[in-house]
N, C-alpha and C positions, 0 to 999 in steps of 0.2 A: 441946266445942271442935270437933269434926267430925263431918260428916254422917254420922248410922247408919252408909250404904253403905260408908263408906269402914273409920269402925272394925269390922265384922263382915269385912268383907276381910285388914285387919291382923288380925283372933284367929286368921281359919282360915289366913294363913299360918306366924303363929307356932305355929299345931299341927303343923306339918311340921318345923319344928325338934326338937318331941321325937322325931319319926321318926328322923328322922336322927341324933339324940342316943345310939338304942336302934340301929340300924344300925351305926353306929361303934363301939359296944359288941359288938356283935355277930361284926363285923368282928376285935377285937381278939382276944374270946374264943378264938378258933378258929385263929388263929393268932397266939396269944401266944409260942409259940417264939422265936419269930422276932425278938420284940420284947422277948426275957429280959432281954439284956446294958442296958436301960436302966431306970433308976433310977424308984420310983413315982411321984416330983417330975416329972419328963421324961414320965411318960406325960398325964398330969394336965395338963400342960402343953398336950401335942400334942393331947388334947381340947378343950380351952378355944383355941387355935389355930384347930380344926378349923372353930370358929363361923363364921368367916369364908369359907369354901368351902361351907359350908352353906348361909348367907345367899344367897351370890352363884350358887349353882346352882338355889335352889328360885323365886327370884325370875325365873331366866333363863327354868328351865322354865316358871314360870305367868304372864309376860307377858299372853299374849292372855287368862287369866282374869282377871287384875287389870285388864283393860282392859273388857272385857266385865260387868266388876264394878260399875264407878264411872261409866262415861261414859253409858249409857243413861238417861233422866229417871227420879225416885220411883217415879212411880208404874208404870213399864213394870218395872221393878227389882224392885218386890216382887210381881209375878203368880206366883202359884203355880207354874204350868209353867214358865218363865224361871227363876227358883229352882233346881227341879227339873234343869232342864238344866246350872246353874253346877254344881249338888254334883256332877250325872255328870261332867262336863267335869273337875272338880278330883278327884276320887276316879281314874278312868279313868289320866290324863295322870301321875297322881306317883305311881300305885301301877304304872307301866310302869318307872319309876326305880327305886321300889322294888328291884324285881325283877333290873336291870341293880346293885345293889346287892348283891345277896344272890349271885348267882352269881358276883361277883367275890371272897366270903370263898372260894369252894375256887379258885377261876382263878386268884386272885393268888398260890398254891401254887405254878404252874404257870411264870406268868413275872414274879411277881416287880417285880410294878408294877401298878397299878388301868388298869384298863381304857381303852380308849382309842377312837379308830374302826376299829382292828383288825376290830370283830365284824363291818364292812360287808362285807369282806372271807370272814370266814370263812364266809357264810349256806348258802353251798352245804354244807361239811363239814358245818356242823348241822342242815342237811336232810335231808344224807345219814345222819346218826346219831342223827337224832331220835328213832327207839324206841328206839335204847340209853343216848341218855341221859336221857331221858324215866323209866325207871328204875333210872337209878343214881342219879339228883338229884330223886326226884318231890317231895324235900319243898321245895326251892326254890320250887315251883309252890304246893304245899300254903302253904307261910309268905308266899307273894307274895297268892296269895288272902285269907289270912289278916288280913293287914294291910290290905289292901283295905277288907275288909267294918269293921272297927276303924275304919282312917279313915273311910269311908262312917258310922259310928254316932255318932263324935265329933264331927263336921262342923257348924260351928259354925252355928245357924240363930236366926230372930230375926225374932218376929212384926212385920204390918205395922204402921208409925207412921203411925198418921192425921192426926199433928200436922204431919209433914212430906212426907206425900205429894203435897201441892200445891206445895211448894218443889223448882223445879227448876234453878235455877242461881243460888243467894243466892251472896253474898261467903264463906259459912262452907266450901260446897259446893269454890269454887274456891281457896279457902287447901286445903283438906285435900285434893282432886288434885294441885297444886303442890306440896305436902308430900310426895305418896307419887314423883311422877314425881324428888324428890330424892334421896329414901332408896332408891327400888329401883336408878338413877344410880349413886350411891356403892356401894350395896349391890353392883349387878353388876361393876361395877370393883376391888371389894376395897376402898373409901377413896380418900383424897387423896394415896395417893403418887405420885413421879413415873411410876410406870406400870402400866397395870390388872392385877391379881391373874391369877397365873400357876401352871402347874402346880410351876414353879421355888422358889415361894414360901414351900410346904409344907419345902423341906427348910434352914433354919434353924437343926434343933436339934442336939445329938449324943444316941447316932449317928442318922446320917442316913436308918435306915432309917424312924425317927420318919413322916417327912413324909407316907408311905403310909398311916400312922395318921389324921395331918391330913387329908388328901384325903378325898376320897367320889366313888365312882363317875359321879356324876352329873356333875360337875364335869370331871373328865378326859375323860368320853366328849365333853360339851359344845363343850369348849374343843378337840376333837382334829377338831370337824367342816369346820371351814377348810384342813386339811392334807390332800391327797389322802394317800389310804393305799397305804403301798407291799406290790408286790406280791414275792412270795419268788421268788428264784434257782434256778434245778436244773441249774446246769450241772454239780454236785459231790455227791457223795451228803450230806454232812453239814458242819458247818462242820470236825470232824477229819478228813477227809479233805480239805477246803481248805486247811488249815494244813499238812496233806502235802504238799500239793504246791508250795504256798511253802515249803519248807523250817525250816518255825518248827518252834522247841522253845522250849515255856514256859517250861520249869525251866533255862534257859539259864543263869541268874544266881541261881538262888537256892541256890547253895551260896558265891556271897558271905561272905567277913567283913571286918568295918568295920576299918580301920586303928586305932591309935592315939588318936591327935588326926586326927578326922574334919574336912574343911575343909568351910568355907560354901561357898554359891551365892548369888549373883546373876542373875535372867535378865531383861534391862534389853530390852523390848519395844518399839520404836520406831516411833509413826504414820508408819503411808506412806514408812518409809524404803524406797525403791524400789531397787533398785542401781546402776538410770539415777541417781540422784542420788550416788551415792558416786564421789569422784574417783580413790579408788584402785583403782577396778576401771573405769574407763574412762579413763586412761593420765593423771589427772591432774583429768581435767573433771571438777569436781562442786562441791557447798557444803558439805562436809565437813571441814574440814582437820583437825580433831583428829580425829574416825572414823578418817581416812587413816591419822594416825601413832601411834593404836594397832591396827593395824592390821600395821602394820609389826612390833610387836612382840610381836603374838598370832599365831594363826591362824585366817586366813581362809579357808572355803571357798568358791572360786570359781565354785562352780554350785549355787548353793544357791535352791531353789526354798518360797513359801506355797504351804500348800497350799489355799488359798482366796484372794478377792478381798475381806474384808470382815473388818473386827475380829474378829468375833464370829463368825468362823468359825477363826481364829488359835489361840485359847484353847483349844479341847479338841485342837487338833494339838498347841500345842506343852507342854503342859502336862498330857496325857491320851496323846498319842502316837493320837489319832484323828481321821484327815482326816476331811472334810462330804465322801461321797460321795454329794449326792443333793441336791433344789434346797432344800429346807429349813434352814437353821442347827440343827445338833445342838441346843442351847442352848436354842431356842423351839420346838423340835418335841414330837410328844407322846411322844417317845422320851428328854428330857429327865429323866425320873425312872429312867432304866436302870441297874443296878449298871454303876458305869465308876471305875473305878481312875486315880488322878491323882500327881500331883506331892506330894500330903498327904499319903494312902494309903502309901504309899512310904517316903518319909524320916520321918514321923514315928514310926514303931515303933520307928526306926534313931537316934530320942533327938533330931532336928531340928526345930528351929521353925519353920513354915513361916509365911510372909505373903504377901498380895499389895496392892498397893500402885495406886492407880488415881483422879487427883486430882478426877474428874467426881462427878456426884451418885450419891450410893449409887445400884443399881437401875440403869444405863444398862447396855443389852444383856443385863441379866440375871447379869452378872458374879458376883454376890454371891453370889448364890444359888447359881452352878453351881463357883465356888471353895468353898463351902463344900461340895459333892456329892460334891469329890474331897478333900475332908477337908485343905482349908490350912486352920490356924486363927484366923488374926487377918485382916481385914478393913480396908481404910485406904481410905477415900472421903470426900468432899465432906464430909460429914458427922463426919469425926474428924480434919480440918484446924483448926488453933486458929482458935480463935471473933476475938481479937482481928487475924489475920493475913488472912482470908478475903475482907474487902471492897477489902482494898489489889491481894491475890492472883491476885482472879478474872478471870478473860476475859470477862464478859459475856452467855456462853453457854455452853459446856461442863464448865469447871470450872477450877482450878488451874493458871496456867501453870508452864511446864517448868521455868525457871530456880529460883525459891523452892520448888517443891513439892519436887524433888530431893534440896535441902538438908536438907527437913523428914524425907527417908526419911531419909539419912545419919544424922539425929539417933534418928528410930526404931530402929532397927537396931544402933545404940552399944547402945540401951537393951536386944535383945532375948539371950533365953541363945543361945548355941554351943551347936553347932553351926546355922545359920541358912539357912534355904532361902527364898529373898523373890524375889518376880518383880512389878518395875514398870513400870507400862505409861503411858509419858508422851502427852498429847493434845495439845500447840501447833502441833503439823504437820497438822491439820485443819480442813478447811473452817469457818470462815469465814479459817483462816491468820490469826492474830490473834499481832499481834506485841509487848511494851509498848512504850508511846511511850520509857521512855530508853534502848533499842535498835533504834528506827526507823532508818533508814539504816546500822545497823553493820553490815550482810551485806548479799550481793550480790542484787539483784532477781532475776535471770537472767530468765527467757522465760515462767513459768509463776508464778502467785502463790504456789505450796506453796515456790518455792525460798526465799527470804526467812525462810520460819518452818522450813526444813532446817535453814538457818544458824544461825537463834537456837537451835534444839533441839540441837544440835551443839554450841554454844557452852555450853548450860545441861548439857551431858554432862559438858562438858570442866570447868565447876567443880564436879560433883558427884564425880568420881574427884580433884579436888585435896583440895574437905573429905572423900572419904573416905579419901584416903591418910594422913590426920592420927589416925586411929581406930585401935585395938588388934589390930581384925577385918582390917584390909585385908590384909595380908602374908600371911593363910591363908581367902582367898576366889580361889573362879574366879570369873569373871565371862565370861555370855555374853550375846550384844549381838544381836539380829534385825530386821526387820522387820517386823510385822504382815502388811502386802499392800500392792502399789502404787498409784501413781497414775495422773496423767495423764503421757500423754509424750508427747515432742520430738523423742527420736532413733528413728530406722528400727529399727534391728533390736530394739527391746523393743516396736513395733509386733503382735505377735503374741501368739497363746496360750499360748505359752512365754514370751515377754519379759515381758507383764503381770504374770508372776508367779515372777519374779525378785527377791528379797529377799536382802541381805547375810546372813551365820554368822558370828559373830568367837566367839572363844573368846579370853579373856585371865586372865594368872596375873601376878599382879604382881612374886614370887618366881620362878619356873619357866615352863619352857617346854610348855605344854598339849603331851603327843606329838603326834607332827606326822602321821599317817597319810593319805598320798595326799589332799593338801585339792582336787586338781584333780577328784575324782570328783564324781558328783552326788546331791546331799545336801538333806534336805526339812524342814522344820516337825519331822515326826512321827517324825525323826531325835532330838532334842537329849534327849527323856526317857528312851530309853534309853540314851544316849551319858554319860548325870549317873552312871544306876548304874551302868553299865560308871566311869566313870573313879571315883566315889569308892564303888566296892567293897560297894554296899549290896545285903542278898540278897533276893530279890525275884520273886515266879511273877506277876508281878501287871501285865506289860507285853502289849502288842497284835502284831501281826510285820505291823504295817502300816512301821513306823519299824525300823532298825540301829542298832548304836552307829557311832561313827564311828572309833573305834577299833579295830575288826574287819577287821584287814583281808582275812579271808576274804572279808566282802562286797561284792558290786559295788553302786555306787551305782545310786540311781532314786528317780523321785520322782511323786507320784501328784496329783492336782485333778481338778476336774470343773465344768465350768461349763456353764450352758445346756443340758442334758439330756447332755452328751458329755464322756466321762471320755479320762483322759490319763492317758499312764504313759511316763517318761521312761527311758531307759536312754542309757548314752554311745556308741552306735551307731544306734539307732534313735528314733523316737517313735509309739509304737501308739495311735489313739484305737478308742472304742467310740463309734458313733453309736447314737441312741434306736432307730433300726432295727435294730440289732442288726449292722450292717455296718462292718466293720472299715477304717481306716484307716493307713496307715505313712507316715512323712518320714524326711527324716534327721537325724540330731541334729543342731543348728549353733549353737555359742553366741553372743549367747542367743536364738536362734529355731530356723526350722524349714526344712527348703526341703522339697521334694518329691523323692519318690522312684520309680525306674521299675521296678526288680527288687530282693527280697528276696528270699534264702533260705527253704526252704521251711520247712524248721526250725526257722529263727526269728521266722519267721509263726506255727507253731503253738506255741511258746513264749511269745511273748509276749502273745500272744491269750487264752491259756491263764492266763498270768499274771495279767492284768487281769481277766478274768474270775473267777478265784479270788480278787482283791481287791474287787470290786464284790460276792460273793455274799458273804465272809466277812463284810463291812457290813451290807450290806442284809438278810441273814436273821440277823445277830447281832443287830441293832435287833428285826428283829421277834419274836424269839423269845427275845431278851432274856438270848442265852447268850453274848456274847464271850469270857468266863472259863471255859467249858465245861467246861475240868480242872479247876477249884476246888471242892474240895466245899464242897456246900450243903446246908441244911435245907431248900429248895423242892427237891422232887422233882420231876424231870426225865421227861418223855414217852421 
């Protein structure tokens, strides 16, 4: 069916699959510890998974050979020398992966995650400690050689066809490049899902440390070449000595005990609810009217700040209690596979259900993948919306509008055990602003297209809390209500790097009054996860001191973002930025902006300079060194 060229190209890549096959075993062996707590089903599984990260890494690597393989004519193709040069070129290039393979069975000891472009980074220390490690690892070099010479022996060859040596560009020729330029397409993509295969994608199973299993080196280092690699902090000797000096104690909470009758949660995630759009926090003006008047009967904080400008930067603040401090989305970065502790982790040892709820197609932003990393268990996307409700339902483009999707959680949630911990994140407040036609004109246009689909998401809130007050569960659920990130705007003072990111807090009890602690302070995203286990009592070492509870009222508010290379850290007196220079900036706090400031305190110069600084390192060298959790003990031994 196709030209030689093409199938002796398919065997010798398919012989890199057993590589790899024997890699991931190898991988396993050595550090099976790690991977006890799961069942022989689940490993098996995360083998046969792993095919796909295989496919898509060996394929990326041998590009220029598979192209160098098939496109040159017969007869240039099979000259001896030419040959010669293909096996160097394919023995050489996948035995360098090899090896980046084999050094991550003891590395991934170390931090706890397959490799990534970190090593661009380190080249100097391993210059610097090359005879030492040179023999303390010589047999990585030994078993990289090794397999070399193996591949080089197996390396599939195939005398000349003199039948087709003169055939240099038949119909068969270009069916069977057309074929491979498909397969290696899908192949490099992961498939036809909605979006190409991600380091995200490995973690799927339980538990989650599985996905490390799935992965292969080649694949994370590959996929991490687009991210610049960040470089480590020294303004602190260590991250425990950062955490000193923010004043965190891990174990703050973890001599918790669960009440009783443990109450649900709700944390109902609202696109682009901006606070420029809430009329209760601007004397009236907004497209909210039900927000407003619960609002009235919960508690609102009134300086409540995202701590990002983007979905998918929303989700690990407020559901992990870890702001993006750095230009990459946690989520799609190659730091993505990091032990991080969530909203799952948490409540679910504590006997809770967790869900998350999200009406677009499974896979947008990566969601699925990084909900299931912090261990919620059930998953509710595009994909598990009734088949028969779906074509009436849709927008067109994003997924499920507000009003019926709402309804369909309400119905989920009757269904799930108590105690419940669900977090929905509705989409009609998003560009394209898609409204249905039989609530066209029932809300107000106002000035900007998002207001119109405020109104209707507003509207579709306000019958989601009447069918859920009809339910068992309602009378012992909180319910807390945010903003994702803002949008555009209108009015002056949300004009700035402060206003942009301005998002409502409500907290609401349907039964009781959430305590009411100081809601005038200033309160962030990466506030609400520990403010759940402070309020329902759950015991827990497994929180960041990027976020407070908000019930503490020892602590003073602040709240932290970074955008465009320049972080920000909010206090109700001042606003301290760090520029990429390294030059420090102060205003003065004004809700909700900024004005400029002429004199500062020296004190509180060096405080909160200090502060920020021990926020930004505690980040950026916990990502790279993969210890946020630092107090926890582990089985990967610690440098």
């Amino acid at each position: 069916m196709f030209h030689y060229s093409l199938k002796i190209t398919l065997q010798r890549l398919s012989l890199l699959l057993l590589f790899y096959l024997g890699l991931r075993f190898a991988f396993y062996f050595f550090n099976q510890d790690i991977f006890e707590a799961a069942p022989p089903a689940q490993i098996l599984l995360a083998f046969l998974h792993g095919l796909r990260f295989d496919v898509a890494a060996l394929l990326t690597i041998n590009l220029p050979f598979i192209a160098l393989s098939v496109f040159p004519n017969s007869a240039f193709i099979q000259k001896k020398n030419y040959q010669h040069f293909l096996r160097w070129l394919f023995v050489l290039v996948n035995t360098l992966f090899f090896f980046v393979n084999l050094i991550d069975i003891e590395y991934f000891k170390f931090i706890g995650r397959r490799t990534s472009n970190e090593l661009l980074i380190i080249t100097q220390d391993i210059a610097d400690q090359a005879g030492h490690l040179v023999v303390d690892y010589w047999y990585f070099i030994f078993f990289t050689f090794l397999l070399g010479i193996i591949l080089y022996q197996l390396y599939p060859t195939q005398q000349s066809n003199k039948t087709q040596v003169a055939v240099n560009w038949d119909l068969q020729r270009i069916f069977g490049i057309l074929f491979l330029a498909v397969l290696c397409t899908l192949g490099i993509r992961g498939g036809t899902q909605y979006k190409p295969l991600r380091v995200s994608h490995a973690f799927v199973q339980e538990p989650a440390i599985l996905g490390n299993l799935a992965l292969n080196s080649s694949f994370t280092f590959l996929r991490s070449l687009n991210n610049a690699p960040l470089e480590p902090f020294r303004y602190f000797k260590d991250q425990a000595a950062v955490a000193r000096h923010l004043n965190f104690n891990p174990t703050q909470y973890q001599q918790n005990t669960l009440p009783a009758t443990p109450e649900n949660v709700v944390i109902i995630i609202l696109e682009s609810f901006a606070s420029e759009y809430i009329g209760y926090e601007n004397k009236g003006k907004g497209f909210t009217p039900f927000f407003d008047s619960l609002a009235t009967q919960g508690t609102l904080f009134r300086h409540n700040y995202a701590n990002g400008k983007r979905s998918i930067l929303a989700l690990p603040s407020i559901l992990a209690g870890l702001p993006s401090l750095m230009d990459d989305p946690y989520i799609s970065s190659v730091y993505e596979s990091n032990k991080l502790f969530g909203l799952g982790n948490i409540l679910n040892p504590a006997g809770y259900t967790t869900s998350f709820f999200h009406g677009a197609a499974n896979g947008t932003m990566g969601f699925n993948a990084f909900t299931k990393t912090i261990g919620i268990q059930y998953y509710y996307g595009l994909n598990e919306y009734p088949e028969a409700q779906k074509e009436k339902d849709y927008d067109g483009l994003w997924g499920i509008v507000d009003e019926p999707y709402l309804q369909y959680v309400v119905k989920q949630l009757t269904r799930q055990k108590a105690p419940f911990a669900a977090t929905v994140f509705t989409l009609s407040s998003h560009d394209p602003f898609f409204v249905p036609e039989e609530y066209r004109g029932k809300f107000p246009k106002g000035s900007l297209p998002i207001h119109e689909t405020i109104g209707y998401t507003d509207f579709a809130l306000q019958q989601f809390f009447k069918a859920a007050a009809k339910q068992p569960w309602y009378s012992n659920t909180l319910f807390v209500l945010t903003g994702d990130h803002t949008h555009k705007s209108k009015v002056k003072g949300y004009k700035n790097i402060v206003g942009m990111h301005k998002v409502p807090l409500l907290f609401y009890h349907p039964t009781k009054k959430f305590p009411d602690y100081n809601t005038g302070k200033i309160t962030q995203h990466a506030d609400i996860l520990p403010t759940l286990v402070d309020y329902l009592q759950v015991p827990t070492n497994k929180l960041l001191p990027f976020g407070h509870s908000l019930l503490d009222s020892a602590t003073t508010g602040k709240a932290l973002f970074y955008l465009e290379g320049v972080a920000t850290l909010l206090h109700q007196d001042y606003i301290t930025q760090l520029l990429p220079n390294d030059k420090v900036k102060f205003y003065q706090y004004n809700l909700p902006g900024l004005k400029p400031v002429k004199v500062v305190p020296e004190k509180v110069k060096q405080q909160y300079t200090s502060e920020l600084k021990a926020y930004l390192q505690y980040f950026r060298n916990g990502l790279i060194q993969n210890n946020f959790y630092y107090w926890i003990p582990s089985k990967l031994p610690t440098k």
